[in-house]
Each structure stands twice: as C-alpha cells, then as structure tokens.
KEDO-677688 format. One record per residue (C-alpha): residue number from 1; x, y, z. Coordinates in steps of 0.05 Angstrom, whole numbers, plus 5000, padded with zeros to 4 digits. Layout:
// residues N
+-----+------+------+------+
| num |   xx |   yy |   zz |
+-----+------+------+------+
| NUM |    X |    Y |    Z |
...
+-----+------+------+------+
END
This chain:
// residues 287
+-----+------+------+------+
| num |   xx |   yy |   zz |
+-----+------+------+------+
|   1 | 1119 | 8498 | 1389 |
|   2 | 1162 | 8555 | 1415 |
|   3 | 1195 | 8591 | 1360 |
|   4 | 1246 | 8641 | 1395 |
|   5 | 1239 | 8692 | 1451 |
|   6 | 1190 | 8741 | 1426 |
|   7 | 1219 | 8793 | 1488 |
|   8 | 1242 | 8805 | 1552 |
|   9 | 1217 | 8855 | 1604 |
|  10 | 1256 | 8894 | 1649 |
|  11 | 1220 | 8936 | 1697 |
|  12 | 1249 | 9011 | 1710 |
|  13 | 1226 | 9059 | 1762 |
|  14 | 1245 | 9122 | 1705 |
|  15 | 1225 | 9104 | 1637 |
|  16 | 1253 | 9163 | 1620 |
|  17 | 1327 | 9156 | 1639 |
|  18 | 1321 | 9084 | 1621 |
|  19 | 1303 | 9093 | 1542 |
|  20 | 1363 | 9140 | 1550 |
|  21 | 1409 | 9090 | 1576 |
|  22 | 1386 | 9025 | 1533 |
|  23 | 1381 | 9083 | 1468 |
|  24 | 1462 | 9096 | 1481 |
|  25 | 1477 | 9018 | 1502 |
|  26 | 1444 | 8994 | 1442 |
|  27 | 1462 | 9048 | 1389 |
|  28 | 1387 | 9040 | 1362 |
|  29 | 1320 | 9089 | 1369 |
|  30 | 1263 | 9061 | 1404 |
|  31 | 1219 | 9022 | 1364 |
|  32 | 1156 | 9020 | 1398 |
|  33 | 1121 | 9071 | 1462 |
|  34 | 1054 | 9074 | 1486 |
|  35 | 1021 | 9077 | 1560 |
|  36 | 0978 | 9052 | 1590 |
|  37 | 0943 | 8994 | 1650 |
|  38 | 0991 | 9031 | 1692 |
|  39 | 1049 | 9032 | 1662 |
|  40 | 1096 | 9064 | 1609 |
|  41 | 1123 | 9019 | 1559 |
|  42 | 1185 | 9038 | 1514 |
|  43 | 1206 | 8979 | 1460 |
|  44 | 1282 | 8958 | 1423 |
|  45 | 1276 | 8920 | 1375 |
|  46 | 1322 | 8883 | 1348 |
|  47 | 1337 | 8826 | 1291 |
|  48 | 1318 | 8769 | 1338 |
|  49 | 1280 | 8793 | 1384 |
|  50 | 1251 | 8856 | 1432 |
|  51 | 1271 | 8891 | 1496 |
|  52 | 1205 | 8923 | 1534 |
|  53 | 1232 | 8971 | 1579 |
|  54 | 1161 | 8980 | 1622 |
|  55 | 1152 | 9031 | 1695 |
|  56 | 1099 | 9042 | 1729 |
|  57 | 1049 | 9099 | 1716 |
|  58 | 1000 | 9128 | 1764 |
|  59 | 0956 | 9095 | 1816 |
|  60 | 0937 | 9025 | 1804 |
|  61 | 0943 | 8962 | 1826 |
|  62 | 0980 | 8946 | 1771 |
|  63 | 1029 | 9007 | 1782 |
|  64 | 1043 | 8983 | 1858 |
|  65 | 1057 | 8909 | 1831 |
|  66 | 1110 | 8936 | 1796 |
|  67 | 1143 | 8982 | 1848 |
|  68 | 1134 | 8926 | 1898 |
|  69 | 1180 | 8879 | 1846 |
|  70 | 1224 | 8938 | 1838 |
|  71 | 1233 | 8947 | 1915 |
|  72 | 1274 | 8999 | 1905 |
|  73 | 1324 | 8983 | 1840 |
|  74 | 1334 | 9016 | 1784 |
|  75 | 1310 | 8966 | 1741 |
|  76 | 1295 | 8883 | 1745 |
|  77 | 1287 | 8833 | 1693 |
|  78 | 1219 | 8809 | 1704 |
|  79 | 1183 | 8776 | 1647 |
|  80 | 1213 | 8712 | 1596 |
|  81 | 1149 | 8723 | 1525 |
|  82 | 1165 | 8668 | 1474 |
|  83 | 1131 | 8668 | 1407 |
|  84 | 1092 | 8612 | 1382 |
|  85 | 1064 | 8605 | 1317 |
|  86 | 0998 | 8583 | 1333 |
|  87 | 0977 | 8601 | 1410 |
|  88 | 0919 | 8546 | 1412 |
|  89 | 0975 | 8488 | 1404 |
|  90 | 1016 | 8521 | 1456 |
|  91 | 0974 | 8528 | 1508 |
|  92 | 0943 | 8459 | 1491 |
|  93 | 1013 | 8439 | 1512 |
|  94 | 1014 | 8481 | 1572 |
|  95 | 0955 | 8455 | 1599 |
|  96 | 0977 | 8383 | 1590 |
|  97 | 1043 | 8398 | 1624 |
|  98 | 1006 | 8419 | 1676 |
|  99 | 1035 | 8495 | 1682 |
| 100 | 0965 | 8525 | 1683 |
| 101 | 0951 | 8571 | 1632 |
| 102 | 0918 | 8632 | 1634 |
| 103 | 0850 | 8636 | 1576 |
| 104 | 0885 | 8672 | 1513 |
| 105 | 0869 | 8743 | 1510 |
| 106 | 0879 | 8780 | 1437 |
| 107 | 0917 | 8853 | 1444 |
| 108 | 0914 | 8907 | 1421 |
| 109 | 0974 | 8964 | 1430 |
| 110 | 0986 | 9034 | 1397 |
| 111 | 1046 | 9062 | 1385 |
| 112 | 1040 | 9143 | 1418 |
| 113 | 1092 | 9171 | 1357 |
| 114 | 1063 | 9138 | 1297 |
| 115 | 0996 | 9119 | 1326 |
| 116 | 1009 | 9055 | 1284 |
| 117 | 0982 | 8993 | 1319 |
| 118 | 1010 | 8921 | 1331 |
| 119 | 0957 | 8854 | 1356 |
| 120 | 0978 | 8792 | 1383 |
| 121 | 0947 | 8737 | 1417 |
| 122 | 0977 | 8723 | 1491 |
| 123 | 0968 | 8670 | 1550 |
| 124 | 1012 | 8662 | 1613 |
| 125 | 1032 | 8606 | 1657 |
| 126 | 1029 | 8606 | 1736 |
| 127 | 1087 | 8640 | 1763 |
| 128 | 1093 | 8582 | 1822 |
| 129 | 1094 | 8525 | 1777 |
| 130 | 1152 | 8561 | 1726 |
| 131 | 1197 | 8565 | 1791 |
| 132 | 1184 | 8638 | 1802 |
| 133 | 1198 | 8668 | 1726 |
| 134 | 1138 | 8698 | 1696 |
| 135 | 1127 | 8670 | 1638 |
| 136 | 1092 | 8693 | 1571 |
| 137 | 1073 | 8663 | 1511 |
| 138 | 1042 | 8705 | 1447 |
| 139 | 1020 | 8697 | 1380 |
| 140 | 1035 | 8756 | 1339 |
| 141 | 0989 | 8781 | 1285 |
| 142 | 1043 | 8829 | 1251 |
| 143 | 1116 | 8843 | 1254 |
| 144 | 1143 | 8903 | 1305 |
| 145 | 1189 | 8947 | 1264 |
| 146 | 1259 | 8947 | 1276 |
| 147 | 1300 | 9002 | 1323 |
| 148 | 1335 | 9035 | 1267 |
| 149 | 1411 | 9037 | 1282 |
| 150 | 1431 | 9111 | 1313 |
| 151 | 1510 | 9103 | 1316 |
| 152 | 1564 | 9068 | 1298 |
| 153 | 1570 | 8993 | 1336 |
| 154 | 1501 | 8976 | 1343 |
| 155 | 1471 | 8921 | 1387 |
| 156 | 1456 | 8861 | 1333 |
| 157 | 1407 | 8819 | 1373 |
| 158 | 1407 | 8781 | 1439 |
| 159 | 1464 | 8721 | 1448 |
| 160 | 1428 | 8699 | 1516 |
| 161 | 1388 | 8713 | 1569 |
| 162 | 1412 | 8685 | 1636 |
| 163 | 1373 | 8641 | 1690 |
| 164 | 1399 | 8629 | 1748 |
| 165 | 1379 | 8575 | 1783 |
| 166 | 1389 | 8532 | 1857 |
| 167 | 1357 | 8464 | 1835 |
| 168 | 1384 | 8442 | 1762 |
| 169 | 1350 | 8384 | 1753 |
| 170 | 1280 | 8408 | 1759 |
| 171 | 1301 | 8477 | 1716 |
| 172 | 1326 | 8430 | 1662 |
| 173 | 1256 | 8397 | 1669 |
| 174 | 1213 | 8455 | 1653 |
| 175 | 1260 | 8484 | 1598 |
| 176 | 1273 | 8418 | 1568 |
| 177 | 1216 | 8363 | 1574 |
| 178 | 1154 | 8418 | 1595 |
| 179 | 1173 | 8481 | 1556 |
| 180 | 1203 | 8441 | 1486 |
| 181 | 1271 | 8475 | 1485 |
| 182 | 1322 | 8442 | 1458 |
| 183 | 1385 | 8422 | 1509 |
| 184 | 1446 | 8439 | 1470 |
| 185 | 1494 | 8437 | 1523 |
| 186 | 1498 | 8427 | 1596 |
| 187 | 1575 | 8429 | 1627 |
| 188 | 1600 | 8438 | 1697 |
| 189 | 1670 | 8482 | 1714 |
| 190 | 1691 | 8481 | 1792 |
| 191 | 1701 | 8556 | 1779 |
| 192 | 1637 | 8576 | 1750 |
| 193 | 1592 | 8530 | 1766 |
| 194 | 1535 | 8486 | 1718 |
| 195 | 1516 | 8507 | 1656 |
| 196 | 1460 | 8489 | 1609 |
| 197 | 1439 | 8518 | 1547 |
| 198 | 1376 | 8516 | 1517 |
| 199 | 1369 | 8535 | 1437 |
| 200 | 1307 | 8588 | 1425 |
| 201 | 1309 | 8608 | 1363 |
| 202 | 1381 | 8637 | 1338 |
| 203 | 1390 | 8654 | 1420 |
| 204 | 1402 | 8611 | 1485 |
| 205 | 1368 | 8614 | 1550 |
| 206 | 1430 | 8598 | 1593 |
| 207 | 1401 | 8570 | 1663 |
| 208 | 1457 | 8575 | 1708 |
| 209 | 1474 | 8535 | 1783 |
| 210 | 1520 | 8572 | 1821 |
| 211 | 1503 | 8537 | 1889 |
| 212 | 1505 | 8576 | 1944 |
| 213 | 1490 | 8568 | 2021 |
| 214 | 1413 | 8579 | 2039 |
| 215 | 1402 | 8585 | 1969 |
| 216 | 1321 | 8580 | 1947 |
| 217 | 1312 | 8511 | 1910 |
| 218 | 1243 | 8530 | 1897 |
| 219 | 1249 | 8594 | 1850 |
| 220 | 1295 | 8620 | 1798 |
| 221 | 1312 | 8680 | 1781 |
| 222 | 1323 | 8722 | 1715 |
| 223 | 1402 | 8743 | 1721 |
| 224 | 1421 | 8781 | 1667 |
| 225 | 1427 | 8793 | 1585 |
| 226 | 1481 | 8779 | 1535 |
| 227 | 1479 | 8827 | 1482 |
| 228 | 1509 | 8803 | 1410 |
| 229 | 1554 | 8853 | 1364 |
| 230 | 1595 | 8854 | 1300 |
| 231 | 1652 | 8898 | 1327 |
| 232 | 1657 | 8896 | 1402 |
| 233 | 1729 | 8946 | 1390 |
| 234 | 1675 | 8991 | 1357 |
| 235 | 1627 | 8985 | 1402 |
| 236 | 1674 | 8991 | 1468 |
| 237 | 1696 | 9050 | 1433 |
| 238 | 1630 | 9083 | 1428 |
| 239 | 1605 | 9071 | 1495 |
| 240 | 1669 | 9098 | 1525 |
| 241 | 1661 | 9166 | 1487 |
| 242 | 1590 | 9158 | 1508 |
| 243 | 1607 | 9150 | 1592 |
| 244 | 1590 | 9084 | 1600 |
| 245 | 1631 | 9047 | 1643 |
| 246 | 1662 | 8983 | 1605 |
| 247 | 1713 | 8921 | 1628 |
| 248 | 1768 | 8905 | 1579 |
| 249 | 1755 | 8859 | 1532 |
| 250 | 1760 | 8786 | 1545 |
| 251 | 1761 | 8715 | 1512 |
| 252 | 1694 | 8691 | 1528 |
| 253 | 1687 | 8612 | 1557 |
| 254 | 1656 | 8593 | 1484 |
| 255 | 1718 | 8583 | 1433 |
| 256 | 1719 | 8636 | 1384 |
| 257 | 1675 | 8693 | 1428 |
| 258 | 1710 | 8757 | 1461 |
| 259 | 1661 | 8795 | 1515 |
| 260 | 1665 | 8847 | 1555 |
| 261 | 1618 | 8882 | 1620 |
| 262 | 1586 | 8929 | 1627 |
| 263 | 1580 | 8958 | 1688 |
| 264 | 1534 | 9026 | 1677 |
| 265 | 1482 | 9041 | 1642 |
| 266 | 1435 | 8987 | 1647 |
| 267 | 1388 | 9005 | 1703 |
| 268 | 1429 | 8962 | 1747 |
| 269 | 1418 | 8902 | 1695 |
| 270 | 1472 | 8850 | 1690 |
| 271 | 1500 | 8858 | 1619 |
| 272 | 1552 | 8828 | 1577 |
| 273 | 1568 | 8845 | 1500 |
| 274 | 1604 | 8788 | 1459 |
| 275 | 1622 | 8780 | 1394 |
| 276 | 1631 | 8709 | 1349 |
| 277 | 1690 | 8698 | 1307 |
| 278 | 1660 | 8697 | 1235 |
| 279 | 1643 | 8630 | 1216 |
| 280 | 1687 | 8596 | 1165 |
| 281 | 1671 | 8599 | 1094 |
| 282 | 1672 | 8544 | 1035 |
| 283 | 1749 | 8553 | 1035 |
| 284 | 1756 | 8530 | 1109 |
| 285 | 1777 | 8607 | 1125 |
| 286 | 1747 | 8653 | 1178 |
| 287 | 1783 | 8705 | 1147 |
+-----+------+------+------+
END
C-alpha cells in the first residue's frame, strides 16, 4: 500500500537561512516555494524522495503550533508523508488498523517562482495512536520536479530517516504489522543499542532503542536523516570549502558504507552522509 516516503518535514524558525543551509548541504536549487496557512514552505527534491523545509508565517493558529513545536530550535523534524498509490485503499487500511484517519482532503499548491501547480490527495493518522510521529499519507496527482544539481557532490537521495524509539516492540508493531513496511533487519549491539530497519521504497526507516533511564515508552521521536552520495571525498570536500563543519570519514556499521557527520548546517538537524560501495557487476567485480 505504501510505496516509499513521499517527504519529510522539518520545521525552521528562518526559512530563509534554512534554504541557505539545506541549498549548500545538498548541492541542489530548491525545487518547490510557496506560502501560505501560516507558513512558508521551501521544497528539495530529490531522486527518491522530498525535503519540505516549512516556518511559520504570521499570526495564526497554525503559525503558533509550529513555534510551540519549535520551542526555541533552529529547526525539528516533525512530519513522516508516505506515498500511496491509491489513497482510498490506504486509508481503508488505516481505519481498520484502527489509527484513525483523518477524511481525505485533495490539494492544491503553487509554486511562487514558476506559478506552476502540483495536486495530491492527503489524509493523516492520530498523532497519539502513531506513538507521537505525525504521520501523513498522500496520493499525488503529478510528479514534483527535481532540485537541479548546483555543485559538484550532490545529495543523491535519502539512505534513512531515523526513529528513535523507548518501547521496540510496539514501534515494530505499527511499522511492521499496522503501517505494511517490510522488516528487513532488526539487530542488537551492547554499544549502540537495537536496530530495526524497515524497507520504504529504495530507503529505510531505521527505528532505533537506545534505552535510557526515565525514558517515554509512550512516544517516539523523529532523530535525524541519512543523506546518500556518490563521492562522499567530493562531497566532504565541497562542504569544507563551503564552512560547514564535517567529521572525518568513517566505515559505517553496514559492510561496504563509509559516513561521515555533520555537525553544522542543518538547523540543528542530526545528519549523516554515506556512501555504498558500488554493487558488483556480472563479473563478480565492484571495481
């Protein structure tokens, strides 16, 4: 029923600054702006899926929602959207899974530059019965153009987005059995905890149990992204000459990755870049 994540949202108090920062991290020019219900909205696009960058605008009840999440950050992950390809089906299956869907609206948006305009059909779960993630789930009429590249070692496409949860059982339970996503792996390590992947699309919503003392069993929490490239020498390199503050490169815990952090530029987002080793061709060579 789900077919991948469609996009994430990450709330920023200066929409501004932040489509600065994400246009530099990602190497790529917005694909998508428009205002609007109290809020500014700047969109990445990328091959598998899109990052909403969205602030509040104005005086609204909408607007103070979003300051109240923000609560003084820079920026917060807030929103999970999957794509479906047939939004009566899904929230069918919502509403027998008992995660009480919203009626589906149909949407209209406008982009401000090219006055071009997208539609989608959209429904929502309760927050308190998806242990605290908001939750989105759309049916898109058209395709959102792609953020054309703008430098050298461009962000590909999301590897992950990261969960992180207190009660594993019940996480793997609406991922797995409520939501349909497929469990591809779930591992523990006495250093870093439990992990459990869940396939969406060509990405993996990693839900993550790093128990910890007084921890909340009844609500997750959206941790942070991992961004995919081809090059990550390349792309260190760029963000370096750009000011953006970057760990050494690392092996990454999957066989075959290298990551790295970065630690500025994100709105205060936990990020990680990480790039595959190519896969092997006919010949048995990765080379």
């Amino acid at each position: 029923m789900i077919t991948g994540l469609d996009h994430v949202v990450a709330l920023v108090s200066d929409i501004a600054a932040a489509r600065a920062a994400y246009q530099t991290l990602l190497a790529r020019a917005p694909a998508w702006q428009n205002s609007g219900e109290g809020a500014d909205r700047v969109l990445f696009t990328l091959d598998n899926m899109t990052l909403e960058l969205m602030a509040p605008s104005g005086l609204s009840v909408t607007a103070d929602r979003m300051r109240a999440l923000l609560d003084d950050h820079e920026g917060v992950l807030a929103s999970l959207c999957f794509r479906v390809a047939d939004i009566g089906k899904m929230h069918r299956r919502l509403d027998r899974v008992a995660l009480r869907p919203e009626p589906v609206a149909e949407v209209e948006s406008r982009d401000a530059e090219s006055g071009a305009v997208l539609h989608w059909k959209r429904t929502r779960t309760a927050t308190e019965l998806t242990r605290g993630v908001r939750m989105f789930f759309l049916e898109l009429a058209e395709q959102r153009p792609i953020s054309a590249a703008t430098d050298a070692g461009p962000i590909e496409g999301l590897d992950h987005v990261v969960v992180a949860t207190e009660d594993s059982e019940r996480a793997a339970a609406l991922y797995g059995a409520r939501l349909g996503l497929d469990l591809a792996l779930d591992r523990s390590h006495h250093d870093w905890g439990q992990l459990m992947f869940f396939r969406c699309g060509d990405l993996i919503v990693e839900v993550v149990r790093r128990p910890v003392a007084g921890g909340d069993l009844s609500h997750d929490r959206l941790w942070g992204l991992s961004w995919r490239v081809a090059d990550i020498e390349a792309t260190r390199a760029r963000l370096i000459a750009a000011g953006v503050d970057v760990s050494d490169i690392r092996n990454g815990r999957k066989p075959g990755t290298r990551v790295m952090t970065v630690r500025s530029g994100t709105c205060g987002i936990q990020t990680i870049l990480l790039e595959r080793a190519p896969k092997a061709g006919p010949g048995g060579s990765s080379q």
